[in-house]
PAZAPA-4460 file (N, C-alpha, C; in steps of 0.05 Angstrom, whole numbers, plus 32768, in hexadecimal, padded with zeros to 4 digits):
% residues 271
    n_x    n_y    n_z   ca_x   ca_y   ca_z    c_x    c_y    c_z   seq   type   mol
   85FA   9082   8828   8600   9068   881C   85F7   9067   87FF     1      X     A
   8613   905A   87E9   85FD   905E   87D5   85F6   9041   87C6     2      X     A
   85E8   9047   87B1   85DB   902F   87AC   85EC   901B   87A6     3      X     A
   85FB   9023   879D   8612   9006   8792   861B   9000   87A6     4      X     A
   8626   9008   87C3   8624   9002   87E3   8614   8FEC   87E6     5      X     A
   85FD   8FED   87E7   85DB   8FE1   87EC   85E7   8FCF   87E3     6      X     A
   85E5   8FC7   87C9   85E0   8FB3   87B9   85F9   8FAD   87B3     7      X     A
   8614   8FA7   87BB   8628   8F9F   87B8   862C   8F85   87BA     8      X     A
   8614   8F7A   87CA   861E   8F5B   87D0   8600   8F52   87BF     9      X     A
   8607   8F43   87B5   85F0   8F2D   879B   85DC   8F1C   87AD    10      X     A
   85E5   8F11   87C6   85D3   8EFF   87DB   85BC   8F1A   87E2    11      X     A
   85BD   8F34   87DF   85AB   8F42   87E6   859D   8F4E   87CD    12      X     A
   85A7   8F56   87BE   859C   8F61   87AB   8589   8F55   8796    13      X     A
   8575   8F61   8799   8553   8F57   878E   8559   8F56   876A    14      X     A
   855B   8F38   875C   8562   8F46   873F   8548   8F53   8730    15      X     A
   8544   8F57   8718   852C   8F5D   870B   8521   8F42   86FC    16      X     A
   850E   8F3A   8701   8505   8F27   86F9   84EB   8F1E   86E9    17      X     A
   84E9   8F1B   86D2   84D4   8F1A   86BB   84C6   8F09   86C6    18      X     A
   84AE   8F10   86B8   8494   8F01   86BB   848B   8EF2   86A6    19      X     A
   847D   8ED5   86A7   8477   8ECB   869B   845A   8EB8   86A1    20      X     A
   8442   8EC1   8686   8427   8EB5   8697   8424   8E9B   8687    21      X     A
   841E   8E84   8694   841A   8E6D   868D   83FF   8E6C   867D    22      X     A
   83F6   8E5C   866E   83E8   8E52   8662   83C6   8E4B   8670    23      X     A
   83B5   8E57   8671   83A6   8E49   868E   8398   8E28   8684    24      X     A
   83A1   8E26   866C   839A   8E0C   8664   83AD   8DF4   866B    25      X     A
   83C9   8DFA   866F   83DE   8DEC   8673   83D0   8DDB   8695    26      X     A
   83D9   8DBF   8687   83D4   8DB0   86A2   83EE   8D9F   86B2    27      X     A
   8406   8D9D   8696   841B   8D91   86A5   842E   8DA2   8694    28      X     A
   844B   8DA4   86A0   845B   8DB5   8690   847D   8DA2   869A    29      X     A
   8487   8DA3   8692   849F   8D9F   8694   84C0   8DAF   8693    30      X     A
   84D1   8DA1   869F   84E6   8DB0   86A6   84FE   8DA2   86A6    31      X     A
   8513   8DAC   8698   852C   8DA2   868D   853B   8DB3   8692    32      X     A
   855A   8DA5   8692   8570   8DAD   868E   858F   8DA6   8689    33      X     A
   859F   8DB1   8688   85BA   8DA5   868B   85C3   8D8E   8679    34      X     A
   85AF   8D8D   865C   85B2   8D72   8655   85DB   8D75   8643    35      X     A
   85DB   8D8A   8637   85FA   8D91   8635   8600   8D81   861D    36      X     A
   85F0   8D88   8602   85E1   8D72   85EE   85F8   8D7E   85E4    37      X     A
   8605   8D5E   85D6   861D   8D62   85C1   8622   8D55   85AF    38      X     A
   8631   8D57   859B   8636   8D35   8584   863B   8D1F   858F    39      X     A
   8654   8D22   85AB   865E   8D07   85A8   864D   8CFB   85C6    40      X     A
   8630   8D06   85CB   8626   8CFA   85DA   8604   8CEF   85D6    41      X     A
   860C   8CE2   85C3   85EF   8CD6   85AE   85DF   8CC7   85BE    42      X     A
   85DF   8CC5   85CF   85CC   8CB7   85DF   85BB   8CCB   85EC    43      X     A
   85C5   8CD7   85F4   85BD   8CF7   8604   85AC   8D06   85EF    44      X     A
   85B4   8D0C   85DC   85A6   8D16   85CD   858D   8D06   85BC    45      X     A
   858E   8CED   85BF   857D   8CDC   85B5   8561   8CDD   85C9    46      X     A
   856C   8CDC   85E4   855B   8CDA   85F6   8552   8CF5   85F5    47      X     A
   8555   8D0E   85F2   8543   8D24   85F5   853D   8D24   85D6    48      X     A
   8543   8D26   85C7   8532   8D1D   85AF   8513   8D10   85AD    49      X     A
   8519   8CF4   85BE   8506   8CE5   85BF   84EA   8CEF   85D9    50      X     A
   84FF   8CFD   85F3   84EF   8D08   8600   84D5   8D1F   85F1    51      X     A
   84E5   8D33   85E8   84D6   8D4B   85D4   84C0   8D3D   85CA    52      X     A
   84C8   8D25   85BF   84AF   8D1C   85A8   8498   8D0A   85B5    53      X     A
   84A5   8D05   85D0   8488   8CF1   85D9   8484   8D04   85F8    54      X     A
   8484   8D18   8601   8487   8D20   861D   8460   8D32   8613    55      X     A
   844B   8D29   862E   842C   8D34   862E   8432   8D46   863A    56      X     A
   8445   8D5A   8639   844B   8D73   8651   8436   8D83   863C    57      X     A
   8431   8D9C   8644   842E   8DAF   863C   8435   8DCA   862F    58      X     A
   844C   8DC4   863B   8465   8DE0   8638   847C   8DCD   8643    59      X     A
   848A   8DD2   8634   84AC   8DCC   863F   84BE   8DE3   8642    60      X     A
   84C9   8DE7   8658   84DF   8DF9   8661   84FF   8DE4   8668    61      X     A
   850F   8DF6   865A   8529   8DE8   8655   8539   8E04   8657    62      X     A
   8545   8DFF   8674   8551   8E18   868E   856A   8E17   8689    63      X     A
   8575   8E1A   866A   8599   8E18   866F   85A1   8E00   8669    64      X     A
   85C0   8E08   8659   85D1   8DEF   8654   85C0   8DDB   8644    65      X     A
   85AB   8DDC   863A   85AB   8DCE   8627   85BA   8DC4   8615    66      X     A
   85CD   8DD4   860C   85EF   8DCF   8600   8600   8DC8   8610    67      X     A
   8615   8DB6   8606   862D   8DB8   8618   863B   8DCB   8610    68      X     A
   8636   8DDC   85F7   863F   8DFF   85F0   863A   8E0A   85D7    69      X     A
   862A   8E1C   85DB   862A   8E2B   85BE   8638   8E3E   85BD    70      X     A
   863D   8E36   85A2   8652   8E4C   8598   8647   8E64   8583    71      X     A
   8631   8E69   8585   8629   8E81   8573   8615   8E75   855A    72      X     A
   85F9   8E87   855C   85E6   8E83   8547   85EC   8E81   8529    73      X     A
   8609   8E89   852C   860D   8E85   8508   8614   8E62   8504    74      X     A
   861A   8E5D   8521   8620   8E33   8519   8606   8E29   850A    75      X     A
   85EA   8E38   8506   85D7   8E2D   8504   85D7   8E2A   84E9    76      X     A
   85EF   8E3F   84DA   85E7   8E42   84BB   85F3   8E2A   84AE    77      X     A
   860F   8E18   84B7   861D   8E0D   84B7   860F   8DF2   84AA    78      X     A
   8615   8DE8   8495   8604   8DD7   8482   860C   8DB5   8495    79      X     A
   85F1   8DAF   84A5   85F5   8D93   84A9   85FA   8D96   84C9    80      X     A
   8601   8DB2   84DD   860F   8DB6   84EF   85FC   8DAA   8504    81      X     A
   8604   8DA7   851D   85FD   8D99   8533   85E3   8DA3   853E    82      X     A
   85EB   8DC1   8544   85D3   8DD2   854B   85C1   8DDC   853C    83      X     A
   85CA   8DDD   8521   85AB   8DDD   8506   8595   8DC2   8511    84      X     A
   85A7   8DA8   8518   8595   8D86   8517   8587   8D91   852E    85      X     A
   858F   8DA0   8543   8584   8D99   8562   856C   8DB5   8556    86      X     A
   8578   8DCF   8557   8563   8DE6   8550   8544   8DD2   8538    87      X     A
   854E   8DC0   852F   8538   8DB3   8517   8524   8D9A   852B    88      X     A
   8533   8D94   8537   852A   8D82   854F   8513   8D9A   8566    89      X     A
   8520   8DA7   856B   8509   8DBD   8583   84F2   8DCC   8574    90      X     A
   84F4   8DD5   8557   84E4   8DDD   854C   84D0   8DC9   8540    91      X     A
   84CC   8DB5   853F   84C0   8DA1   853C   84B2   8D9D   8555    92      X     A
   84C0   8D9C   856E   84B2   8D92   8587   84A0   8DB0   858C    93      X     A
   84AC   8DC5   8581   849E   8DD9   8587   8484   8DEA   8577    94      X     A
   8483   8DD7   856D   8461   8DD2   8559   844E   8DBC   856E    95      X     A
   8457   8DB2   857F   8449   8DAC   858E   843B   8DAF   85AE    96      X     A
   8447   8DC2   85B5   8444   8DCB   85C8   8461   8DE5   85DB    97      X     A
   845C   8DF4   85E3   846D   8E0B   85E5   8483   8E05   85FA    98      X     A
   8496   8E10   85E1   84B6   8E07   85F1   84BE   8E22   85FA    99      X     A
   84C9   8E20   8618   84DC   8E3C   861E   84F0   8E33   8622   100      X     A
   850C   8E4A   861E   8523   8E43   8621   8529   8E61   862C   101      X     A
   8541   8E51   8640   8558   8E60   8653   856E   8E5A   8658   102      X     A
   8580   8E70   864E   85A0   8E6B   8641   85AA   8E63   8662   103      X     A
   85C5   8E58   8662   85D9   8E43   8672   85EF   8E51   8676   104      X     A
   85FB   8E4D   867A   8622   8E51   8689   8627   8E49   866D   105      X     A
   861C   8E35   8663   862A   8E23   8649   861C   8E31   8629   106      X     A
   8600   8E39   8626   85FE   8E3D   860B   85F7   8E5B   8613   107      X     A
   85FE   8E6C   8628   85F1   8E81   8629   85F0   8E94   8604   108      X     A
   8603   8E8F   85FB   8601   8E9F   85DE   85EE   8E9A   85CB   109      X     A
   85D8   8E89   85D1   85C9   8E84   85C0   85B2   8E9A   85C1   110      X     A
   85A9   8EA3   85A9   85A4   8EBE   85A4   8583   8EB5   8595   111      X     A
   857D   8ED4   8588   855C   8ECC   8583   8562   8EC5   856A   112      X     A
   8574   8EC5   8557   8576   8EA8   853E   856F   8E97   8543   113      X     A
   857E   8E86   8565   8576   8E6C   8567   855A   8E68   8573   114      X     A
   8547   8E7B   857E   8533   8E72   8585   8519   8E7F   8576   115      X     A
   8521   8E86   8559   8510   8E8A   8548   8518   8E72   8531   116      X     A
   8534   8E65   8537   8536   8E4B   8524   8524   8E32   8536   117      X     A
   8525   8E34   8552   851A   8E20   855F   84FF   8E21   8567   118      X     A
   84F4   8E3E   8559   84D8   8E37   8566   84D3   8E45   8582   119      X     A
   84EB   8E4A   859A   84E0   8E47   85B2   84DB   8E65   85B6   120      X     A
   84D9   8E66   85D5   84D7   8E81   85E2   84F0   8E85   85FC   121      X     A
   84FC   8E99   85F3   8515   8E9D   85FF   8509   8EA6   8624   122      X     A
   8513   8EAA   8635   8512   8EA4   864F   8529   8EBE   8658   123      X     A
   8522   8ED5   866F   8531   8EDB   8675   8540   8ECE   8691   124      X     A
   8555   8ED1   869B   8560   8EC2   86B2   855E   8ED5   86CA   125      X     A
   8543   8EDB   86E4   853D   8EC7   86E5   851C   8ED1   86DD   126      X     A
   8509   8EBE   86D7   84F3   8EC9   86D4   84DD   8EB8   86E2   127      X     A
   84C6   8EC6   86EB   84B1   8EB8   86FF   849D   8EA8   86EA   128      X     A
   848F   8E97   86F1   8479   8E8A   86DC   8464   8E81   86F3   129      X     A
   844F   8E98   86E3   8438   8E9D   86F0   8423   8E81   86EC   130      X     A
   8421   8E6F   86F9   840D   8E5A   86EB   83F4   8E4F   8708   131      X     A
   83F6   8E3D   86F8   83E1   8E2E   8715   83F6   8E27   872B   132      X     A
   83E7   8E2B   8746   83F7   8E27   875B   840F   8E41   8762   133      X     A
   841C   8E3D   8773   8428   8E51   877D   843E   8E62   8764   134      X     A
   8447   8E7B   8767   845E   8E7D   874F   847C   8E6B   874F   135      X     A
   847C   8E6C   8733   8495   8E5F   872F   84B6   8E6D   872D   136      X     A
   84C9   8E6E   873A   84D7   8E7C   8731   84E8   8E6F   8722   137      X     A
   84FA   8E70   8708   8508   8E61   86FB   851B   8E74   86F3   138      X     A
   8534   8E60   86FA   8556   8E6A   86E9   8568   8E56   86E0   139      X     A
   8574   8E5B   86D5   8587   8E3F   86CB   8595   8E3A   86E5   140      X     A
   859D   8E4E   86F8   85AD   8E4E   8718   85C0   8E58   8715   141      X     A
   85D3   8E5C   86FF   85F4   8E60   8705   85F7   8E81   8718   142      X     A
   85E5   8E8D   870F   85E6   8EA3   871E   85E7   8EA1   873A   143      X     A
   85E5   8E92   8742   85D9   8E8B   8761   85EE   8E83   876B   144      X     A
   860C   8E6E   8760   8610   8E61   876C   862C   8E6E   876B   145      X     A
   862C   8E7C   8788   8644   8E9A   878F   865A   8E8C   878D   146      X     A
   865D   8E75   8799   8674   8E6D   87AD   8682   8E60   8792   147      X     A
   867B   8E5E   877C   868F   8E5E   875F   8697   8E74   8756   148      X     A
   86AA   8E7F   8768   86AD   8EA1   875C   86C5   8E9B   8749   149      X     A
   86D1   8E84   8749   86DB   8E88   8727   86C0   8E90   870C   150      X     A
   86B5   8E7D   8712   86A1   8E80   8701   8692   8E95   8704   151      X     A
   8689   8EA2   8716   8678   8EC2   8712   8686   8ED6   8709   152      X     A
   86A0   8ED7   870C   86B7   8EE4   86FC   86B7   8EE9   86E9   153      X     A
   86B4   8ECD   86D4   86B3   8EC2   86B7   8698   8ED5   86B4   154      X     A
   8682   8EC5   86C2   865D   8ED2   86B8   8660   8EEB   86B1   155      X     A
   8667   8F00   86BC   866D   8F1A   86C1   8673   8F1D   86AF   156      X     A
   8690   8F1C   86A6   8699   8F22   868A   868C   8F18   8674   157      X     A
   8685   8F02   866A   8677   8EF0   8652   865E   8EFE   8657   158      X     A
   864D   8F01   8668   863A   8F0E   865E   862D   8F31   8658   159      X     A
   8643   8F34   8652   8644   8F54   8648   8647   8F51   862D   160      X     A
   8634   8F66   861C   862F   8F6A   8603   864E   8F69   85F5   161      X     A
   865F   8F79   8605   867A   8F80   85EC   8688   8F61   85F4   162      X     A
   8690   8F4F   8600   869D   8F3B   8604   8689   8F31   85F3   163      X     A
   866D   8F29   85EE   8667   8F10   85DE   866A   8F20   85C6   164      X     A
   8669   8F35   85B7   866F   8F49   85A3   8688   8F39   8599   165      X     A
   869D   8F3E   85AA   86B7   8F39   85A2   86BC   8F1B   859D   166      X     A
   86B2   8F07   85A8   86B6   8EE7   85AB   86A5   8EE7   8592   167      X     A
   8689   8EF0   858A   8678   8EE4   8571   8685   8EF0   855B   168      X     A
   869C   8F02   855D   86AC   8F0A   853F   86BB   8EF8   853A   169      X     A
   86C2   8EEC   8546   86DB   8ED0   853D   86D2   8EC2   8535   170      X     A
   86DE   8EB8   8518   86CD   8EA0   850A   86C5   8E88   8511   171      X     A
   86B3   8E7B   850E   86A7   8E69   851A   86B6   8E53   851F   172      X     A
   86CA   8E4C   8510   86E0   8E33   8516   86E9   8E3D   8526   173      X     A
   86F1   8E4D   8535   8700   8E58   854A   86EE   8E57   855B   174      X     A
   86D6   8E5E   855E   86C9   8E5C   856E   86C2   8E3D   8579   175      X     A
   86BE   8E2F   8568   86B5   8E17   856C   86CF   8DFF   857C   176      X     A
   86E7   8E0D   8577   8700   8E06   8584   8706   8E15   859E   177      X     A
   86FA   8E21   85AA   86F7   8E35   85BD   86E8   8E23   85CD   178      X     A
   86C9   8E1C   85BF   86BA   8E07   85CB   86C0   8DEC   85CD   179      X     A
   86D2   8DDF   85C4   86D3   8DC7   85C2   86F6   8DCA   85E2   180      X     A
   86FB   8DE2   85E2   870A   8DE3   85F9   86FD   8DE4   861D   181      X     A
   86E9   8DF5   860A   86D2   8DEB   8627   86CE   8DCF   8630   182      X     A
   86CC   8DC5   861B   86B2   8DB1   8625   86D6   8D96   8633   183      X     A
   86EB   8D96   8629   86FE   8D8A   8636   8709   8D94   8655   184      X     A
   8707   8DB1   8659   870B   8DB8   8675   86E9   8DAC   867E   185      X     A
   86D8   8DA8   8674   86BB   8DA1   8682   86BF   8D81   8683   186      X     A
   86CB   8D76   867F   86CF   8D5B   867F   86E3   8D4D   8692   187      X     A
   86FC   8D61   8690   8709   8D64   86AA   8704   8D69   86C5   188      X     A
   86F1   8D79   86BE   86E6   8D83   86E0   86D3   8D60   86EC   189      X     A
   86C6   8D5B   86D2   86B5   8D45   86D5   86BE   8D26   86DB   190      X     A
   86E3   8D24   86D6   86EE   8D0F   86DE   86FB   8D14   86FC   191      X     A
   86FC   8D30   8704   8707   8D30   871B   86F3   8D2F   8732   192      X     A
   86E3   8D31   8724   86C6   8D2E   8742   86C4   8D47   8756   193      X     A
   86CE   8D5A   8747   86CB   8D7D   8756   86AF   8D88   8758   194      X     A
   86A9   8D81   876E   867E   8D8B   876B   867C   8DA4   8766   195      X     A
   8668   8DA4   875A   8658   8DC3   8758   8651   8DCA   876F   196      X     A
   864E   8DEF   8761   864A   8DFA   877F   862C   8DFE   877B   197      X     A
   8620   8E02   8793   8603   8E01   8797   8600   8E1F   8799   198      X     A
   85E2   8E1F   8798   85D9   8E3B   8795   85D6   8E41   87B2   199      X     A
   85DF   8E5C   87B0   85E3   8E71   87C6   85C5   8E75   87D4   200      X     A
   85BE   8E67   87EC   85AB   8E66   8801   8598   8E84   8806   201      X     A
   85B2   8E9D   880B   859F   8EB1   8809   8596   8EC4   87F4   202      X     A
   85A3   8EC2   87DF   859E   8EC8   87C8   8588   8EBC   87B6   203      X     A
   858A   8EA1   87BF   856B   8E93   87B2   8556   8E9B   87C3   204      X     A
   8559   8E9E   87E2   853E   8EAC   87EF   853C   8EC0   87E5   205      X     A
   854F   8ED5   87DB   8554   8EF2   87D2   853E   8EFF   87BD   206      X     A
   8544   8EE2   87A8   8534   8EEB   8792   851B   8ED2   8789   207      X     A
   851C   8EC5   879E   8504   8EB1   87A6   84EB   8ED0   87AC   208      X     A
   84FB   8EDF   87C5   84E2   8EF5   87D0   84D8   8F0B   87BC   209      X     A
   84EC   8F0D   87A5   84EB   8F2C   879C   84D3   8F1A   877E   210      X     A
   84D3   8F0A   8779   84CC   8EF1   876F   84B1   8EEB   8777   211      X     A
   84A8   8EF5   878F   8495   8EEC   87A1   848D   8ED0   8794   212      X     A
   8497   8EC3   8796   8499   8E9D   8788   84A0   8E8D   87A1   213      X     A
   8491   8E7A   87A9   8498   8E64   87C1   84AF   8E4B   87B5   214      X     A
   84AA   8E4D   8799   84B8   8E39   878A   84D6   8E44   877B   215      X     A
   84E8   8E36   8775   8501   8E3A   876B   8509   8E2E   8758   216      X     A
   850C   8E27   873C   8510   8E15   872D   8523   8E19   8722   217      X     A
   853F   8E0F   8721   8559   8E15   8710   856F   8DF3   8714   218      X     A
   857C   8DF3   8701   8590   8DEB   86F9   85A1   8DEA   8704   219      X     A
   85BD   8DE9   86F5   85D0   8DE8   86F1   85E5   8DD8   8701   220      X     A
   85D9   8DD4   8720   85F4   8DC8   8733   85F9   8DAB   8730   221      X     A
   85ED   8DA2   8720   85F2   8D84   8716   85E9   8D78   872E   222      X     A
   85D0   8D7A   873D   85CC   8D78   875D   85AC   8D73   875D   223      X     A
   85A6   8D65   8750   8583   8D69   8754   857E   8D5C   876C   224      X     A
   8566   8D74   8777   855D   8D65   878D   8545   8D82   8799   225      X     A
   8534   8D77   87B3   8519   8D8B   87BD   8524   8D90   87CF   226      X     A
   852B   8DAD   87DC   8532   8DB8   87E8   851D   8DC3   87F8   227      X     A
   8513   8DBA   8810   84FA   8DC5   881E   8509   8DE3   8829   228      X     A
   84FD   8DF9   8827   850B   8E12   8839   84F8   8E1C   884C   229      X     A
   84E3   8E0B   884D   84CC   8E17   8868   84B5   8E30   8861   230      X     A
   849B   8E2F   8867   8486   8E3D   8865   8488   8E34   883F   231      X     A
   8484   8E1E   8840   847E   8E11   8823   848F   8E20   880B   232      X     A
   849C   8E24   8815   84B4   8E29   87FC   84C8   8E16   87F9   233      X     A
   84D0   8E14   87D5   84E2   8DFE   87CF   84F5   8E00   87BC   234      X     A
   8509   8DFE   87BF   8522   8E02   87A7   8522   8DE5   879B   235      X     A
   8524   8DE4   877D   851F   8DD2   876F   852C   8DCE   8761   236      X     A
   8546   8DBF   875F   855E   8DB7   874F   8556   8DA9   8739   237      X     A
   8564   8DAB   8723   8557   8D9D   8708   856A   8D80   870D   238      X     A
   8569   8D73   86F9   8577   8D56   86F9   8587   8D62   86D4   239      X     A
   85AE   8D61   86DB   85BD   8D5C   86C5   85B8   8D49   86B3   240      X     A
   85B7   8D45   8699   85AC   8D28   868C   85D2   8D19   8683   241      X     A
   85D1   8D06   8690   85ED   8CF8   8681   85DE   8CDB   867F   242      X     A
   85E2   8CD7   865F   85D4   8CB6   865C   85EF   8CAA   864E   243      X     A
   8601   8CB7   8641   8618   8CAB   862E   8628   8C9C   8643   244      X     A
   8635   8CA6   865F   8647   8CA4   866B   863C   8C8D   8681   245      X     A
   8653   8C8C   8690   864B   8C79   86A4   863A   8C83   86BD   246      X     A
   8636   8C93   86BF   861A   8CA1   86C6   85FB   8CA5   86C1   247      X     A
   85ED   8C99   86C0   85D8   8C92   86B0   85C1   8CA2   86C0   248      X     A
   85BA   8CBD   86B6   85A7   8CCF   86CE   859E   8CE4   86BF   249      X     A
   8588   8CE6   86BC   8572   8CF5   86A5   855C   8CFC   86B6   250      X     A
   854D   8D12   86BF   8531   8D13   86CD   8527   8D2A   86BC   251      X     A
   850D   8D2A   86B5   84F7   8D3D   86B3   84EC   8D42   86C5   252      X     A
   84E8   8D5E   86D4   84CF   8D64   86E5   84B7   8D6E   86DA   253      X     A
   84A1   8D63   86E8   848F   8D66   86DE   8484   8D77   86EF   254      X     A
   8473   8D92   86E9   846A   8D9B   86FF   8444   8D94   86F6   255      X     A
   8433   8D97   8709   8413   8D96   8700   840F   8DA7   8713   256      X     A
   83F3   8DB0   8717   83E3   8DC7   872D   83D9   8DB4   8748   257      X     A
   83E5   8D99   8749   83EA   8D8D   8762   840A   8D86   876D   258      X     A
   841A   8D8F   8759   8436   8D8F   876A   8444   8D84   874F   259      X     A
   845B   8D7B   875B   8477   8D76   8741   847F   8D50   8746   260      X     A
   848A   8D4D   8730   8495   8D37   8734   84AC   8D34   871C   261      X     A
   84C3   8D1A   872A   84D5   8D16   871E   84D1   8D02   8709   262      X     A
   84D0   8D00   86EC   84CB   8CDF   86DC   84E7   8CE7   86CB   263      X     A
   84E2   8CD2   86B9   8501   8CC9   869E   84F5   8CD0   8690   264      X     A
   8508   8CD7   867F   84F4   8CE5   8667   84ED   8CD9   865A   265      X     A
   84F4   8CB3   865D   84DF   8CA2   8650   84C2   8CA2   8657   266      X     A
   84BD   8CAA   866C   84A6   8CAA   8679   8491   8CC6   8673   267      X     A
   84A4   8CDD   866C   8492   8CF1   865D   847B   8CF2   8658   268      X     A
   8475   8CD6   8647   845A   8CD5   8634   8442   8CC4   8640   269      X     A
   844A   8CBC   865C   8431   8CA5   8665   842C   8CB7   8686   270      X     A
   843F   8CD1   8688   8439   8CCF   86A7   841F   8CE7   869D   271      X     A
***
């Protein structure tokens, strides 16, 4: 049998997973995602703005989709551009305490321009975080969630060196019209009420074990919620942020070395 046999199916196969040691000073830390920050959604972006600048976490982790899409580190050079204001916004918050970031389905192209313009520390997908209390495992999720095999189709291809090679040669107006085509099929999906697919059950135990982590922390299914899985292990859905729309639903988790909790990110600065 040979190895590519073995490991043919993804629900079994153990990924490689980075390590990351926490702070032993850190007493509360926080966790974001999916906020899908854009121009024409100023409220959204007002609110993590304001979060950044008043939140007593310690470290902030922001697991993906932070964009509703980037289109390439050269947008940053772009005099006045969207993602220069936001990259000027994180580097600011990140003089105050340590920001990590982990690319999305949505900004995966964001490269080490943007997180030497922003200050943060890039994140591989998935990686463990060694801290107080049991380990953490953290991913943005899309990898997880099989049963969108349109979409693992897409992952596959987009994230190979020569496909983003070939997409970051096209000039940036093209690109940016490329993105602004995304974000209307993402708007579509979002008037028809087509749910996300959830992460794949044995694949999260998969690399929960290889992980040796009781904990699970990811994104992306627009599905937050505590997933008890028994002998104190827990899959931990982030909360999507939509404040512009008629949906009004924003959470920060907070984790401490007595357990996690859900607040608003108005609440950041008093919990």
């Amino acid at each position: 049998m040979t190895e590519s046999t073995v490991h043919s199916d993804p629900r079994t196969a153990a990924p490689q997973v980075a390590q990351l040691q926490g702070a032993p000073d850190w007493r509360a830390i926080d966790f974001i995602s999916d906020l899908h920050l854009q121009p024409s959604e100023p409220q959204t972006v007002e609110a993590w703005r304001d979060y950044l600048a008043r939140s007593s976490a310690d470290a902030i982790f922001m697991l993906g989709d932070l964009f509703e899409v980037w289109v390439g580190d050269d947008a940053l050079d772009e005099s006045g551009s969207f993602e220069a204001e936001c990259a000027a916004v994180l580097r600011e918050a990140a003089q105050q305490r340590p920001l990590f970031f982990m690319v999305g389905n949505r900004d995966f192209l964001a490269g080490q321009a943007f997180l030497r313009r922003s200050g943060m520390t890039g994140l591989s997908d998935p990686t463990v975080l060694h801290w107080a209390g049991p380990n953490i495992l953290l991913s943005h999720g899309d990898a997880l969630c099989l049963d969108d095999v349109e979409y693992q189709q897409f992952r596959a291809v987009s994230r190979s060196a020569a496909w983003q090679q070939q997409l970051l040669a096209q000039p940036l107006t093209i690109r940016r019209a490329i993105g602004k085509s995304a974000r209307s099929e993402s708007e579509q999906r979002k008037q028809s009420d087509t749910p996300y697919a959830d992460a794949d059950a044995q694949m999260s135990a998969t690399w929960m074990q290889a992980a040796q982590a009781p904990w699970l922390i990811h994104g992306h299914t627009h599905q937050p919620a505590d997933h008890a899985l028994g002998n104190e292990q827990w899959r931990i859905v982030l909360s999507d942020w939509h404040i512009d729309g008629d949906i009004h639903r924003a959470e920060v988790l907070r984790v401490t070395p007595e357990g996690w909790q859900r607040i608003k990110p108005e609440q950041a600065g008093t919990v």
